[in-house]
N, C-alpha and C positions, 0 to 999 in steps of 0.2 A: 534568706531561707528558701527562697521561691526558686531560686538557682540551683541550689544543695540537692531541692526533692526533684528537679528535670535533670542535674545530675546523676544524679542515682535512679532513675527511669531510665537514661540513656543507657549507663553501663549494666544495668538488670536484663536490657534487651539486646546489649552486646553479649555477654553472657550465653544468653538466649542461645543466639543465633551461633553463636561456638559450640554449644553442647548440640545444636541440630550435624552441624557440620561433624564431630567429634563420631554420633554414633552413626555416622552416613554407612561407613563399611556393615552393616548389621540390619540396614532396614533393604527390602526389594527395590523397594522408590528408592535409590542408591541418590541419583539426578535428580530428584524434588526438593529431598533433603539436604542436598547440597549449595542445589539454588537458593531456596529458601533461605536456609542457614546464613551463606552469605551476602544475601539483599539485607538481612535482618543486621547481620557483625556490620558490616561497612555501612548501614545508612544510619545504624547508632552512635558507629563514632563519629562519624561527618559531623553529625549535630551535637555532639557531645564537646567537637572542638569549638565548633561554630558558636556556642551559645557561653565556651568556657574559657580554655589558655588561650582560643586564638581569636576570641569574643572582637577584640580590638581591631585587629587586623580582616574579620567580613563586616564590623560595620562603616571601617572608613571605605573598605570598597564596594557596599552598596551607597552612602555618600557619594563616592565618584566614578558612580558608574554613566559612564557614556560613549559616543563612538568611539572617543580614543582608545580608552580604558577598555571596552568591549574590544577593540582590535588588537589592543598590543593581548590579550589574553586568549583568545582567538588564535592568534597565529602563534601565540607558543603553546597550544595544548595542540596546535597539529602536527607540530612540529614534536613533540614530546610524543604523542602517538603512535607516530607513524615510529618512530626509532624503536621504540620500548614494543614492539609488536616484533620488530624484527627478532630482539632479546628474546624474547618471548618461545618467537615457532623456534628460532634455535636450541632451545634449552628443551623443548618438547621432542625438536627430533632426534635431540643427542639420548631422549632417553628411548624413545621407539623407533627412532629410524624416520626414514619421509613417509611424512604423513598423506599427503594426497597428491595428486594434479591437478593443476587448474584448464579445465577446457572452456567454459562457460562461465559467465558471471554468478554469482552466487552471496549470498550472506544468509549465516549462522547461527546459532547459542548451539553453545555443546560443552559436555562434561569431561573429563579425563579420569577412570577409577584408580583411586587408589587405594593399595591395601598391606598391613591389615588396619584393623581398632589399637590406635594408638594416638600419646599429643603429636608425635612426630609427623605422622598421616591427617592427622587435622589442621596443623601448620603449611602443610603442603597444600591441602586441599583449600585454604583460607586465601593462599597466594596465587597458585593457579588455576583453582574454576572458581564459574560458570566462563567459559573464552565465549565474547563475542567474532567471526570471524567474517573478513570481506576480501573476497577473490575475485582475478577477473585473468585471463589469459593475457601475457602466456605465462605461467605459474605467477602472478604477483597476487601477494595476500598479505591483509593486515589483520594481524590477533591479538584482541585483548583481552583481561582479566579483569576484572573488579579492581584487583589491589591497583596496576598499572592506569588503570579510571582513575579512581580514587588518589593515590598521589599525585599525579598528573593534574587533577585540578586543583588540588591543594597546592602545590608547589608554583602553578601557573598563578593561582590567587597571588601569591606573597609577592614573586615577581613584578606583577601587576600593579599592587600596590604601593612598594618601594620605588618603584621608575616612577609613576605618577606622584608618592611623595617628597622625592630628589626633584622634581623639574617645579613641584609647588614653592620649595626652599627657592631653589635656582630665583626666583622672583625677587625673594628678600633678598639673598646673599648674592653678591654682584661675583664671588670668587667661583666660577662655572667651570674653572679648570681643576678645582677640587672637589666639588660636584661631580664630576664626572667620574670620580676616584667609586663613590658608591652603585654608580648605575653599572659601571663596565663590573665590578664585585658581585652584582644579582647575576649578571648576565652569565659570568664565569662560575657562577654558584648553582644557577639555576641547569645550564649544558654540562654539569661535571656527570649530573645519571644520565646525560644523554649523549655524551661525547666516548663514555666508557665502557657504556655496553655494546655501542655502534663500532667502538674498535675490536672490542673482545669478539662479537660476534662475526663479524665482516672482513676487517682487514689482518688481524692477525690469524684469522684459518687461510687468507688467500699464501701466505708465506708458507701454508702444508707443513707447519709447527705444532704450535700450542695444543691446538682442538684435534690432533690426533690421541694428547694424553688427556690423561684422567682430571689433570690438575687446568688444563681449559674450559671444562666442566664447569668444573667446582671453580672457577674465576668468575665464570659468567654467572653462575647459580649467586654468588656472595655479594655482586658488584646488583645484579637486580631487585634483590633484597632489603638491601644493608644502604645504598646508594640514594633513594631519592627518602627516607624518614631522615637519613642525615644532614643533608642535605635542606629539606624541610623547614629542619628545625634551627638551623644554621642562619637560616634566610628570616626566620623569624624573629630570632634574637637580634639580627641586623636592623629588619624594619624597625624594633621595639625603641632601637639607640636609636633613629628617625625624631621620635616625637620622645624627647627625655621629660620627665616630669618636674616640675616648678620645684625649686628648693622648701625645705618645711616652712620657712619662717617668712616664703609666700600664699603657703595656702590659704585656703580659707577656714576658721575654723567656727565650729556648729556648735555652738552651748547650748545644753538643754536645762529649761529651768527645776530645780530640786522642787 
């Protein structure tokens, strides 16, 4: 019951934080309501998974959380970062052009308007603001979004998890060359949002192809989107097979007396 009512305080503030985002085109504070809106959408759902479907999966990794664990997670949300930033300034400048120069060191928050009042415009604005941004000469910069955060460490959790609970098995099961079958499957599950948009953006415009048409756009727009929730949730169902549950006629069961 205590679940159900922090359930529905999460999604009441997710909500929230949508309908700020939703009427941003309409208020002058255009950037308040934006930020806000989305600190509000994405720290509701973080905890809405944390506490819910993915309950399972952040308490075995505050469980085993230690240097390893903090490293292996560590070095793939930098890695996850830095790539999905690249996606990112690409898809901003395919819509306005180059955005700035880097002569100086510098870091950011900043907004991008969209318009008009519409779901379509609040969808937009959900995925790409508030951009945090860090520059340094000569033009290198990395941009991120909220959404880009926020997957990124979801997705780095699960990662996490799964390799630290394949190498805990590895202990039991002596078969380590089947074991291995699952860690290299997070690893290839966890780089497919980062392998795809690092091609989409990077190496298939150096061919002077794809990203001249319309349709290199809209690869990169679908692949940044659609790419790490699938993904995600891919990796979660995986961990889930990890730890399978005891057959019925093992459980325990709990009589209560009439």
């Amino acid at each position: 019951m205590i679940i159900m009512v922090k359930s529905f305080y999460y999604l009441s503030s997710l909500v929230l934080g949508f309908l700020l985002v939703y009427i941003s085109p309409l208020s002058p504070n255009y950037e308040m309501y934006v930020i806000l809106g989305n600190l509000i959408f994405w720290t509701s759902l973080l905890l809405f998974l944390i506490k819910g479907p993915m309950n399972s999966i952040f308490t075995y990794l505050r469980k085993h959380l230690n240097k390893f664990s903090l490293s292996i997670l560590l070095a793939y949300l930098s890695v996850h970062y830095f790539v999905y930033s690249i996606a990112l300034e690409r898809l901003l400048t395919g819509f306005y052009g180059i955005l700035f120069y880097v002569n100086t060191p510098f870091i950011s928050l900043s907004t991008t308007p969209f318009y008009p009042l519409s779901l379509y415009t609040a969808f937009i604005n959900i995925i790409f603001n508030p951009t945090v941004t860090i520059g340094f000469p000569p033009n290198y910069y990395i941009e991120l979004s909220l959404y880009s955060v926020f997957l990124g460490f979801l997705i780095g959790s699960i990662v996490t998890v799964t390799i630290v609970r394949v190498l805990e098995l590895s202990k039991v099961v002596k078969l380590k060359s089947i074991l291995l079958v699952p860690i290299l499957g997070v690893i290839a599950g966890g780089s497919c949002c980062i392998s795809l948009p690092i091609l989409l953006a990077t190496v298939i415009p150096a061919t002077n192809v794809l990203f001249f048409l319309p349709i290199g756009n809209t690869a990169l727009f679908l692949a940044y989107i659609l790419l790490p929730p699938i993904t995600a949730a891919a990796l979660a169902i995986h961990f889930r097979s990890l730890i399978p549950r005891p057959p019925k006629e093992m459980r325990i069961k709990i009589f209560t007396p009439k």
